[in-house]
C-alpha positions in Angstrom: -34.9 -17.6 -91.4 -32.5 -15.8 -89.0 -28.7 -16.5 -89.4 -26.0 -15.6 -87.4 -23.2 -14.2 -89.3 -20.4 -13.5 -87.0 -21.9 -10.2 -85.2 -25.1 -9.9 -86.8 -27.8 -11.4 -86.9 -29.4 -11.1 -90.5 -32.8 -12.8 -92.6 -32.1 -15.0 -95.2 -35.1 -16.8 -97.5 -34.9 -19.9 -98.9 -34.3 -18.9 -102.3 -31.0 -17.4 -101.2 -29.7 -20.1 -98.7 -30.4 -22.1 -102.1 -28.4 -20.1 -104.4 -26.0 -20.2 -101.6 -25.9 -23.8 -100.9 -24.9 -24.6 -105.3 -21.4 -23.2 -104.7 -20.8 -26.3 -103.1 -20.7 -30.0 -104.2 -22.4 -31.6 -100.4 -24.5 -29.6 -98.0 -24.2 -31.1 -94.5 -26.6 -30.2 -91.8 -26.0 -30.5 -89.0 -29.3 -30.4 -86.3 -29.4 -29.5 -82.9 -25.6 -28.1 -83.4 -25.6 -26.9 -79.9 -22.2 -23.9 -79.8 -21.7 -24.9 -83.4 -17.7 -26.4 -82.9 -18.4 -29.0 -84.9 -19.7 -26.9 -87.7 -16.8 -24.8 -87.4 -13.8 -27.7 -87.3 -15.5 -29.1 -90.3 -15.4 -26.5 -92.3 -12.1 -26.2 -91.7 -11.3 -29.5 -92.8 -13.7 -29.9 -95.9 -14.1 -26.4 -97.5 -16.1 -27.8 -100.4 -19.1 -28.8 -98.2 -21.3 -26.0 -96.9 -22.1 -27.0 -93.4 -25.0 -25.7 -91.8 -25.7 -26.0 -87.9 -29.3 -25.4 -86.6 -30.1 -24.4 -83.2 -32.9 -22.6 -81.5 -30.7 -20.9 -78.9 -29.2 -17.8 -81.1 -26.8 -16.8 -78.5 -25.3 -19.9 -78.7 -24.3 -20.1 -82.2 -22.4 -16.5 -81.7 -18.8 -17.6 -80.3 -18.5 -20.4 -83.2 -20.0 -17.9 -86.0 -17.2 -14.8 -84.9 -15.2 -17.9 -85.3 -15.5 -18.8 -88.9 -16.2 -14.9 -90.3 -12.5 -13.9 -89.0 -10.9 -17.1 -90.5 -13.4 -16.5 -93.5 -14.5 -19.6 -93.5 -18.1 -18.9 -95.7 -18.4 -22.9 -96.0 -19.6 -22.3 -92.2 -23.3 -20.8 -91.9 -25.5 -20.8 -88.2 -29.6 -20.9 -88.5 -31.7 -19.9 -85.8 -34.6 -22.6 -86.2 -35.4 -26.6 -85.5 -36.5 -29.0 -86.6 -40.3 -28.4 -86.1 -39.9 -24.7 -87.9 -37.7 -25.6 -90.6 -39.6 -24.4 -93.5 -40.8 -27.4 -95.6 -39.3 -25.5 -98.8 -35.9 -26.8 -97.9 -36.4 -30.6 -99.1 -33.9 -32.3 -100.5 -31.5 -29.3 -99.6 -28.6 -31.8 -98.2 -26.3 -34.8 -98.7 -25.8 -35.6 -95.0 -27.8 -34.5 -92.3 -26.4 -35.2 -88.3 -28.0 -35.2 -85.0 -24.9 -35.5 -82.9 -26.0 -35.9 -79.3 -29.4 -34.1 -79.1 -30.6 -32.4 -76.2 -34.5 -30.9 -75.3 -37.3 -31.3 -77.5 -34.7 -32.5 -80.2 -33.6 -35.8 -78.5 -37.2 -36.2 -77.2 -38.4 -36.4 -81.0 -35.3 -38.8 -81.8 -36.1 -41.3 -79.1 -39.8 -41.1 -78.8 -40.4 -40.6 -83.3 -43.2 -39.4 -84.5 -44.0 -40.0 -87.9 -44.4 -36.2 -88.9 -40.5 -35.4 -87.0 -39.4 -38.3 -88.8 -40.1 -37.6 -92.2 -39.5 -34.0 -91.5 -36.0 -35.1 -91.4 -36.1 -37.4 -94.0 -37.5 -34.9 -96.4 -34.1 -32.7 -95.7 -31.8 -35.1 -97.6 -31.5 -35.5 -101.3 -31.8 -39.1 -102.4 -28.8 -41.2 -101.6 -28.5 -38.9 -98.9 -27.1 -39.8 -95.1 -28.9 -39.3 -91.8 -26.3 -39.9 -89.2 -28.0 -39.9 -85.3 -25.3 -40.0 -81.9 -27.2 -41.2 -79.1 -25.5 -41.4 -75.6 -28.4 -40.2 -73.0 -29.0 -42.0 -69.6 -31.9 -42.1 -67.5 -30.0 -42.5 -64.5 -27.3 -39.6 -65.0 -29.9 -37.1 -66.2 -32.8 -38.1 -64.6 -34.8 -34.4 -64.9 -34.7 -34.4 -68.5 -34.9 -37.6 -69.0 -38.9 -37.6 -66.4 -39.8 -34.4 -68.7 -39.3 -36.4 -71.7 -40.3 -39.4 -70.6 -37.3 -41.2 -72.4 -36.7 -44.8 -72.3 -33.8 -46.4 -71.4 -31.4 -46.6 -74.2 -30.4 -50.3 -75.4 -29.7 -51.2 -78.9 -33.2 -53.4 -79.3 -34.6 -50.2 -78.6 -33.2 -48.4 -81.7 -33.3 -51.2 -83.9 -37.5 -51.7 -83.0 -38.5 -48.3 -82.1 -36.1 -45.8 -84.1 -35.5 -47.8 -87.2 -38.6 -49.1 -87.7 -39.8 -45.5 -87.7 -37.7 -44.0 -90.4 -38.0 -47.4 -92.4 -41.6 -46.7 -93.5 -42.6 -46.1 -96.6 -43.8 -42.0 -95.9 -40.0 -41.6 -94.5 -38.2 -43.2 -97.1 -34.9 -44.5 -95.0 -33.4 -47.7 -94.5 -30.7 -48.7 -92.1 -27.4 -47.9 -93.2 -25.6 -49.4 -89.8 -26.1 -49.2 -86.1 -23.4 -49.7 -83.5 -21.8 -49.2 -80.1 -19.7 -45.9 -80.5 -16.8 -46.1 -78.4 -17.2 -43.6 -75.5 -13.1 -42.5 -75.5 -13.9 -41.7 -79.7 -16.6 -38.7 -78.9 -13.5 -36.5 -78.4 -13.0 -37.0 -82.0 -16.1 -35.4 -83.3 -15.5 -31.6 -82.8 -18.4 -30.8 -80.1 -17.7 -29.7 -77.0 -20.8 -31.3 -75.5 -19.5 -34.7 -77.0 -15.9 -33.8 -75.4 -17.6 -33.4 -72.0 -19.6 -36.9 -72.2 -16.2 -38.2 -73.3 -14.4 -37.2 -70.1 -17.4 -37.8 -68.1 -19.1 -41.0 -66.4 -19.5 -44.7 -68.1 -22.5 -44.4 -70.4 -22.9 -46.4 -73.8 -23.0 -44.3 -77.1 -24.9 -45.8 -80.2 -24.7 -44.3 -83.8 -26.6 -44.9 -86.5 -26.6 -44.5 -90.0 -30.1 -44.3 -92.7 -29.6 -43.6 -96.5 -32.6 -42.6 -98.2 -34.1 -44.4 -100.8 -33.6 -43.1 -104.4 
């Protein structure tokens, strides 16, 4: 796996990010991490949990990654990969996994589950372990990507029938933790700068939801 470490971008296996990752009492991945701010503020908070953002867009995770090396923050770690090429070696590898306002193929595989993306994601948390999902998308505000993905409009029958039901079966393992209306004016409170910009932006609802997987 490729990860950005401030400058450089270096190979890492499995068996070291492992190694790595039992320095630390929680591992908290973070999926589709976008410029990785989030990552970054949250390391700074909670420096026993080794966060972990994922993107596929390498030049993206640079500014955030420069970032936590010159405050020496080595709680903070950027992988170049998704969620289709994580390697299947990392099960059970976190406490908490997030998908904080997904974008691209991501969001598409959210909204539209298959069963293999689903327990894909499942498979990434240790038992007990939380999936946390930010949805805020609108067909009508981003119509192109929402035609090329052929996304749904967003209501919250629609995650409780479509998106729960999927990770509730018995090859993902998951069962609804809590699903609500996220206050728009609170995204500024999460640490993304994608989630800042919807914040400040026009009207749209925001839903999160929670799944705990089944010991």
């Amino acid at each position: 796996m490729k990860w950005v470490k401030g400058n450089k971008t270096i190979e890492i296996s499995v068996e070291e990010l492992r190694e790595l990752t039992a320095k630390y009492t929680k591992v908290h991945i973070d999926l589709g991490t976008g410029d990785g701010r989030f990552v970054y503020e949250a390391a700074l908070r909670d420096q026993n949990t080794l966060y972990i953002g994922v993107d596929p867009v390498e030049r993206q995770l640079r500014e955030y990654s420069v970032k936590s090396v010159r405050k020496g923050l080595g709680n903070a770690m950027f992988l170049v990969s998704s969620l289709e090429n994580l390697p299947a070696t990392l099960a059970e590898l976190a406490g908490k996994v997030s998908v904080i306002l997904p974008w691209g193929s991501l969001l598409g595989q959210i909204v539209n589950p298959s069963q293999e993306a689903v327990n894909k994601l499942s498979a990434l948390l240790k038992p007990s372990g939380e999936l946390e999902i930010i949805l805020g998308y609108s067909p009508d505000l981003e119509p192109s990507e929402s035609d090329r993905l052929e996304l749904p409009d967003l209501s919250q029958e629609y995650v409780e029938n479509v998106i729960v039901r999927a990770f509730e079966t018995p090859s993902a393992g998951m069962k609804k933790d809590m699903l609500e209306i996220f206050p728009k004016e609170k995204l500024t409170d999460i640490g993304s700068n994608w989630a800042k910009k919807l914040a400040f932006g026009k009207p749209r609802q925001i839903y999160r939801l929670t799944l705990i997987k089944t010991p």
